[in-house]
N, C-alpha and C positions, 0 to 999 in steps of 0.2 A: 531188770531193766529192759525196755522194749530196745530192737534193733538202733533207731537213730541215734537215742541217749548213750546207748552200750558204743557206737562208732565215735558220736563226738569227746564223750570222754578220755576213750584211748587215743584217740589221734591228737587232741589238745597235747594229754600226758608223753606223746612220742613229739609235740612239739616243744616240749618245754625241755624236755631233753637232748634234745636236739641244739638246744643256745638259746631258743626265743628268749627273749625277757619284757617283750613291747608287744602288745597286740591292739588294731585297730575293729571295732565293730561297726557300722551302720545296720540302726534295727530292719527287723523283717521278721514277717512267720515263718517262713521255709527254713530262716537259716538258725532258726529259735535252739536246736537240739545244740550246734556248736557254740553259739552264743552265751546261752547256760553255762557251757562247762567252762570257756575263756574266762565267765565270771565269777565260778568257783575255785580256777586256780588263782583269780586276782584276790578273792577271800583267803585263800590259803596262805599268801604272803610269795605265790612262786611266779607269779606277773602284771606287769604292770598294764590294764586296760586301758582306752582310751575309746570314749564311745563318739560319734557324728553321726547327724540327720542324713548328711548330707553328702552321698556315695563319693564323690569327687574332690569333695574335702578331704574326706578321712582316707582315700589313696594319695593324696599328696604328703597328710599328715604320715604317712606311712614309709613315703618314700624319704623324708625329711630324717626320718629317726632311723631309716636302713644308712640312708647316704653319712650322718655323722656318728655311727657308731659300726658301721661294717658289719650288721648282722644282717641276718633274713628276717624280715618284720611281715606278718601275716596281714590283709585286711576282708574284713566278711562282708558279703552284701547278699540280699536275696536274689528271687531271682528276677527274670525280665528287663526291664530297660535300667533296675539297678545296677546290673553287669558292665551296661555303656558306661555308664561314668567312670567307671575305674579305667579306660580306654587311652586318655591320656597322660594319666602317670605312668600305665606303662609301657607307651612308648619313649616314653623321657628314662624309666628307669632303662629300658634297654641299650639308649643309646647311650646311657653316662655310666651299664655296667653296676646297676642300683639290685641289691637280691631284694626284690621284693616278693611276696607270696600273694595271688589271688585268689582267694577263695570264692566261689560263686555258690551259690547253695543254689537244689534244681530239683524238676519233677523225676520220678520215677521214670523209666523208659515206657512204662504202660500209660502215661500221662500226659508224654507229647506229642505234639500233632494233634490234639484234641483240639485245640481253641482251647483248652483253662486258664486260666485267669492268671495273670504275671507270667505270662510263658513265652519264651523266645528258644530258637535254636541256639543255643550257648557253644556248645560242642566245638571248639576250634575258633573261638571268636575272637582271640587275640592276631590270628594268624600267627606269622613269623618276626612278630614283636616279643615273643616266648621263648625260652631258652628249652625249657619242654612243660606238655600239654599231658593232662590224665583225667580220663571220663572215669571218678572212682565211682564201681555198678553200687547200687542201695541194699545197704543192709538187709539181711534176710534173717529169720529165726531160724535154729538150730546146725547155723556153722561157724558155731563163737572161734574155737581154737584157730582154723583156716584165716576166717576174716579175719583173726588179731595179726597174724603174719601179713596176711595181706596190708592192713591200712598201716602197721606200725612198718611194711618195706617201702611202703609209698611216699609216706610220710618223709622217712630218712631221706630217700631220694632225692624228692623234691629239696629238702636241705643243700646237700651235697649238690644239686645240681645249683641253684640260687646263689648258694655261696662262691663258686668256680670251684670248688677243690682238689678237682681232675682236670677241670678246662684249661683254667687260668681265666675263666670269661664269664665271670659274675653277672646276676640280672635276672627278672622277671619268668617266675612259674606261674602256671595256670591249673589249679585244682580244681575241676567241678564236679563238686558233691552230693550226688540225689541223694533224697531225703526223701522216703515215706511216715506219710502217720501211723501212728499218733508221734507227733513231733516235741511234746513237753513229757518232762520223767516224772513217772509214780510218785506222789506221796510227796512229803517235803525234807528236802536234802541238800539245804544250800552252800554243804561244805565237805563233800567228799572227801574220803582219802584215795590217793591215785590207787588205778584199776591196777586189783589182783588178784592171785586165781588164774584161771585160764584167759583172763585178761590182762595178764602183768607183761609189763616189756622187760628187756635185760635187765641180771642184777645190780645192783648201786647204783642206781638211776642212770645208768647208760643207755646210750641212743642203739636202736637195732641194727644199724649198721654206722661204721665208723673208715673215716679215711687212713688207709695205714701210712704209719710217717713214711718220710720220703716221697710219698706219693707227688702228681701231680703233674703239670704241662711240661711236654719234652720242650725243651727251651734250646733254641738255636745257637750255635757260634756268635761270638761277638762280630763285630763289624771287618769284613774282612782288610786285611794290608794289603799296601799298595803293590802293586809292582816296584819287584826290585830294581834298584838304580840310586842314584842321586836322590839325596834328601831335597825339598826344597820347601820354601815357608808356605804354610798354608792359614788362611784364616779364618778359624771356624765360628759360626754363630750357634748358639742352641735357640730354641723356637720353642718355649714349653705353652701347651696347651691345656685344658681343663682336663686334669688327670685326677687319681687318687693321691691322694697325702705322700705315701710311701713313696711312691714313686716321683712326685716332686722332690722328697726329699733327699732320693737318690741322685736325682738329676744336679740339686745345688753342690752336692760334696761334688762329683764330677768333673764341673763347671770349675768350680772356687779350687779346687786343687791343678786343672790344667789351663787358667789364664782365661776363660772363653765368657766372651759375655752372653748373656742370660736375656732374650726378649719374653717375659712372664708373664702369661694370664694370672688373673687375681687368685683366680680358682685352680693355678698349676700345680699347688703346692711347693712351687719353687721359687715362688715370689720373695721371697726373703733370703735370699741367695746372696752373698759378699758380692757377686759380679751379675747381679742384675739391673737392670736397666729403666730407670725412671722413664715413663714416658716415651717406650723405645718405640711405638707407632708415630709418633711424630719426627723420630728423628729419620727413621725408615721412608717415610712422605718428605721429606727436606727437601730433596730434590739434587744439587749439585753437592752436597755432604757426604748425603747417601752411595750417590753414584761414587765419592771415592773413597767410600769404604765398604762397596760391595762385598759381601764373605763368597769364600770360594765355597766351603762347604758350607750348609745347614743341618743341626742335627733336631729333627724333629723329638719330641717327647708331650703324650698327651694329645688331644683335640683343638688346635686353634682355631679360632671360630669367630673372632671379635671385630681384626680389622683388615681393611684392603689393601694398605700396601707390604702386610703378612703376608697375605693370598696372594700377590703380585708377587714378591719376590718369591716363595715357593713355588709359582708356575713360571720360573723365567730360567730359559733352557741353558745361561752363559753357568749356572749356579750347580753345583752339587747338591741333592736331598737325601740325605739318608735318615730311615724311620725306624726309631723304638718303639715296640708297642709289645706289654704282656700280655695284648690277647690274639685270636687268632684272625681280625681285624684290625686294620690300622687307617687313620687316618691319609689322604694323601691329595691336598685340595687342589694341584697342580696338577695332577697325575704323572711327577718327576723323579717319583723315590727312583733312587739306583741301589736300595739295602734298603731290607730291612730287617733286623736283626730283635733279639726275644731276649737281651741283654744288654746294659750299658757298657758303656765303655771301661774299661778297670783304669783308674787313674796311675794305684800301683804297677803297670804293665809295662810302660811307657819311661825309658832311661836316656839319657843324655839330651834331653830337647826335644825328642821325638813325643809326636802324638800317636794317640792309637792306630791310625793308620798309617804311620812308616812316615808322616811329614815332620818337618822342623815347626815346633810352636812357634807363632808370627809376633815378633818383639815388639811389647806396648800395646798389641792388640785391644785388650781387655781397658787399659786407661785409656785411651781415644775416646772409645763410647763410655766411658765413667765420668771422662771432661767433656765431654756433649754432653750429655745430659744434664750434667752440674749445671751447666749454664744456661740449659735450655729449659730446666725445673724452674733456677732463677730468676729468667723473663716471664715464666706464664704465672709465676705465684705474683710477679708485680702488676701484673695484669687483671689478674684472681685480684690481689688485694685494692688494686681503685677501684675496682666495682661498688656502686653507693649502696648495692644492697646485697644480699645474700644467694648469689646465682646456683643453679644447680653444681655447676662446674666446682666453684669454692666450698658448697658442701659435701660434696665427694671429698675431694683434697682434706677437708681441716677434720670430715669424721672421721677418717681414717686416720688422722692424726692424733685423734684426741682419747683413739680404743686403749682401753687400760690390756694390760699383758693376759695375756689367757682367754681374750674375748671369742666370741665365734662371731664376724658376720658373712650374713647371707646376701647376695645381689640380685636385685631385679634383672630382668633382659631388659631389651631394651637400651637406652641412653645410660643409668647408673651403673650398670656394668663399666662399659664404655668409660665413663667420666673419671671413675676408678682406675681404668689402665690409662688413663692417656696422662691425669692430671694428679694424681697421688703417688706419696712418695712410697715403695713396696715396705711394708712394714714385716717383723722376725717377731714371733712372740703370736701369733693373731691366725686362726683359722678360718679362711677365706673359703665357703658354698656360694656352687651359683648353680641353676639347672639348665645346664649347656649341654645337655644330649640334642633335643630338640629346641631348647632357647626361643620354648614361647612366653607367656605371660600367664597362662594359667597355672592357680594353684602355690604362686609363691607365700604368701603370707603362711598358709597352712605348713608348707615346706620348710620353712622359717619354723613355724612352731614345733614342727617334729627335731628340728635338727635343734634346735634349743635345750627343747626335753632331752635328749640323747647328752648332747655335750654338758649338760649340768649335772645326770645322773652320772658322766662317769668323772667328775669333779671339776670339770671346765667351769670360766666366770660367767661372765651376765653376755649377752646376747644384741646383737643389733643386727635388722636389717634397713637396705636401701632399695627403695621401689617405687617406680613412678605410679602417679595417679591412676593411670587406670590399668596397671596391672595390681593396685589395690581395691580397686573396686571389683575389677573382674573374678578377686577372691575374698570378695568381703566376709561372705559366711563363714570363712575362714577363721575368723574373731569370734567367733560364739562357740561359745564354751561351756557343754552344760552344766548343770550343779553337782559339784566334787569331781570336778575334771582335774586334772594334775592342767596346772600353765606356770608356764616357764616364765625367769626374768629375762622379758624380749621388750626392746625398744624398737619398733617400728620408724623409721626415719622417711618422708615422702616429701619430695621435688614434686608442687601439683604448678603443674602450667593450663590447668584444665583442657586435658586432651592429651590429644596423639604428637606429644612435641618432636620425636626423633624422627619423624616424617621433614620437620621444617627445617633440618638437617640434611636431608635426602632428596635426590629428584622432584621428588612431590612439592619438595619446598619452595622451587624454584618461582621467579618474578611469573615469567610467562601462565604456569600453573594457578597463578591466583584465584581465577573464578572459582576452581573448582575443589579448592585446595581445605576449607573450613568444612564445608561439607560433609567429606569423603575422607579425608586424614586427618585433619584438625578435629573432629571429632568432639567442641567444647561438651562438657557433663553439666556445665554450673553449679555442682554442689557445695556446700560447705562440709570439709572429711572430719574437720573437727567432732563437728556436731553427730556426722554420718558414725566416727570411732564411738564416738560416748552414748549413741544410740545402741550399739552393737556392747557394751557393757566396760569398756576401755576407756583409763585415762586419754584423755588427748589436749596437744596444746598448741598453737599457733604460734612461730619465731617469725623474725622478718630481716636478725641481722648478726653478723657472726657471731658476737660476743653473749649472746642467749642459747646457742649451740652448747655451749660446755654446759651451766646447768641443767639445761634438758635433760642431756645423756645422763648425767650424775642423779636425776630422779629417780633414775630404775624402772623397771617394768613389772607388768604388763601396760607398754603408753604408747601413744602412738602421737611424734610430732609431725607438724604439716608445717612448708617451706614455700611457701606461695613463690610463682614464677612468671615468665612469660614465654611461648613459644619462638615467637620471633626475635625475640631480644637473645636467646639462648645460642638460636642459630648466629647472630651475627658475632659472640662471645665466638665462637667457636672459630669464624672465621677472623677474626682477630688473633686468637692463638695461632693459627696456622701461618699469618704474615708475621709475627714476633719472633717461630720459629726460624723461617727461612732467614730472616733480618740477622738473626744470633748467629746461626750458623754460617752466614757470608753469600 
């Protein structure tokens, strides 16, 4: 084997050992040597390929199957301005804690600085979007044994590092790989057996290095108790934000065993919590409700990220914030945490009334906002339901209604996120993604598809996401799938108001603003997505009114329905919920 062949093969073999099971390619010649071998081990039966044109696709598709399955998912690009696009998935995987693996393929050191052709300084291009960075030098003939220590400890590394297994702080590695030629292997070999000989890694297919149990982040004291004295009632809210599963799901036992209601992003994992809270941003905006049922404390958990009068009340200095977070960053949007702590609260800890910190739990706490909400769900669904047509706000609410048990969906940024926490009732049974690291727009459909592939390969049901029009267009390519692509059963579900509708929600939207308002945020596209999906190789079908919703969904996927809308009608929806509220609530 020449040097590049002899590297990608062993370093593929230390990654498959390693856990991979998913790898993404985008072609290139530089990155030809890796590429081959990724698609000899998918001949072998030991992974599953997934190939894209289209470098920034196939890093979201990548991040999609890291995010719903918690491994470290590799993706290859050549090199030069291929490298760019991989740029903002991983900034998104870093900030939502995604182990994803960048591979960059790259010239020789004797090759850059030349002007050659695809050539960019890569070296450190992620910056400190990276959890860690490694220049691996180019194979060389005659120091087979050396190099195999070498790429197979790299390799590990990078794993261990990706995955957090010492951190606690999962997320985005950066490999770039020079490659010299001749970059294709001798002779024809399209199905290897893994490297051995002085090329083999540990025996029984073990990864070169391994984390020893116990291992892993020193994890802090719980939250500390109060000063001793007198018990008195205190009323805690939790605040869950776009966290991992696991940890949502810590947060709801918590919650549900100490009385505390639950304000839950869709994506908290704790959305499904006995004492979570319908709607709990509107009842937070009430206004005189609010104010009298201020929490003394807040227990943060997760990233919240969605609404203002969340971020209001976490920056308001009358309030307690104390922050969980299992990594060595935490959220803190107020900048009020007084704790923060590397551990939940033990529900078993807590005897006679007492909460974790030395207070009396506050009597009926948790049913106050259970009967807020109840009634405040009430009004907006009567609301929701006279609409003569099918508004964004009702198809948030009724999809999330209609997911069969085991679904995954995925959420746009934007307004469907949004329309999800404010107007849907939190569903138990349903795993809820959204890419709320950064919470842009780019790259969801694809992200959708990764996390689809992932949740059905490990026996999850069918698939939906929700996303606005033009953060489906913005990821159209996303839908192309070349031939003998693995594609998941994904229902695409799109509110098109043609444009930038959650602007006519926002400041922008305002009367005064009107001149300049279509332009510049309104943003119409005029297409037909229909036509645009079924172009791109995908069922698609146009609804216009609730009762065509259930079938839809019930067709299965790969489909893609469109919800025609209107901007300004949305916003004034919106403000009509807002007056309903306060009405209910007195």
């Amino acid at each position: 084997m020449n040097p590049s062949t002899a590297f990608a093969r062993v370093f593929v073999d230390e990654l498959l050992r390693g856990g991979v099971t998913d790898a993404v390619v985008c072609p290139g010649s530089r990155s030809a040597p890796v590429a081959l071998a990724l698609h000899q081990a998918e001949l072998a039966g030991r992974l599953r390929l997934h190939v894209r044109i289209d470098e920034r696709t196939g890093s979201f598709l990548a991040l999609g199957l890291a995010k719903a399955s918690g491994r470290p998912v590799p993706v290859l690009t050549t090199s030069g301005t291929a490298t760019a696009h991989l740029h903002a998935a991983v900034l998104e995987a870093d900030e939502s804690g995604v182990p994803l693996l960048a591979l960059t393929a790259d010239r020789p050191a004797e090759l850059r600085g030349t002007g050659a052709n695809q050539t960019i300084d890569q070296v450190g291009l992620y910056g400190g979007a990276v959890r860690w960075a490694a220049d691996l030098g180019a194979p060389e003939e005659g120091r087979d044994a050396p190099q195999n220590r070498y790429w197979r400890s790299l390799t590990a590394r990078a794993l261990i590092v990706a995955g957090g297994a010492l951190s606690g702080d999962p997320g985005p590695v950066h490999l770039n790989l020079a490659l010299r030629e001749p970059l294709m292997p001798e002779g024809h070999d399209p199905r290897p057996e893994p490297p051995s000989g002085v090329w083999a890694g540990r025996p029984d297919g073990a990864p070169w290095t391994t984390v020893a149990p116990g291992s892993g982040p020193m994890v802090s004291t719980p939250l500390p108790p109060a000063a001793v004295g007198t018990p008195r009632r205190r009323r805690t809210l939790v605040v869950a934000g776009d966290a991992p599963p696991a940890v949502g799901r810590s947060t709801s036992v918590v919650a549900e065993q100490r009385g505390w209601p639950v304000l839950a992003e869709p994506s908290s994992g704790a959305w499904g919590a006995a004492t979570a809270v319908r709607g709990g941003s509107l009842l937070l905006g009430s206004g005189a409700w609010a104010d009298a049922h201020r929490p003394d404390r807040v227990l943060v958990v997760g990233r919240p990220t969605l609404t203002r009068p969340v971020s209001a009340l976490l920056a308001a200095s009358d309030v307690v914030v104390e922050t969980f977070t299992p990594h060595p960053t935490w959220p803190d949007a107020g900048r009020g945490s007084s704790a923060v702590s590397g551990v939940l609260p033990d529900p078993g800890a807590a005897l006679g009334g007492l909460d974790v910190s030395g207070h009396l739990v506050s009597d009926g706490w948790a049913d106050e906002w259970a009967q807020a909400a109840l009634a405040v769900g009430t009004a907006v669904d009567a609301v929701l339901d006279a609409e003569p047509r099918l508004t964004a706000g009702r198809l948030a609410r009724d999809l999330v209604a209609a997911l069969p048990a085991g679904a995954l969906l995925v959420l746009g940024s934007s307004n469907p996120v949004r329309d999800v926490d404010r107007l849907a009732a939190p569903r138990q049974g349903v795993t809820v993604l959204a890419n709320r690291g950064v919470a842009g727009i780019d790259g969801t459909v694809s992200t959708a598809i990764g996390a689809a592939l992932a949740h059905q390969g490990a026996g999850g049901g069918p698939a939906f996401a929700l996303m606005g029009d033009l953060t489906f267009l913005h990821d159209l390519q996303g839908l192309l799938t070349g031939d003998g692509e693995p594609v998941p059963d994904l229902t695409v579900v799109v509110p098109d108001n043609d444009g930038g509708g959650i602007f006519a929600q926002l400041e922008p939207g305002r009367a005064e603003h009107a001149a300049g308002y279509r332009r510049v945020f309104g943003t119409p596209h005029g297409r037909d997505l229909v036509s645009v999906a079924r172009a791109m190789g995908w069922a698609a079908t146009a609804i216009s009114d609730a009762a065509q919703l259930g079938p839809a969904l019930a067709a299965g996927g790969p489909r893609v329905v469109v919800v025609r809308g209107d901007q300004r009608a949305e916003a004034e929806l919106a403000v009509r919920i807002r007056a309903v509220v306060a009405d209910t609530l007195g």
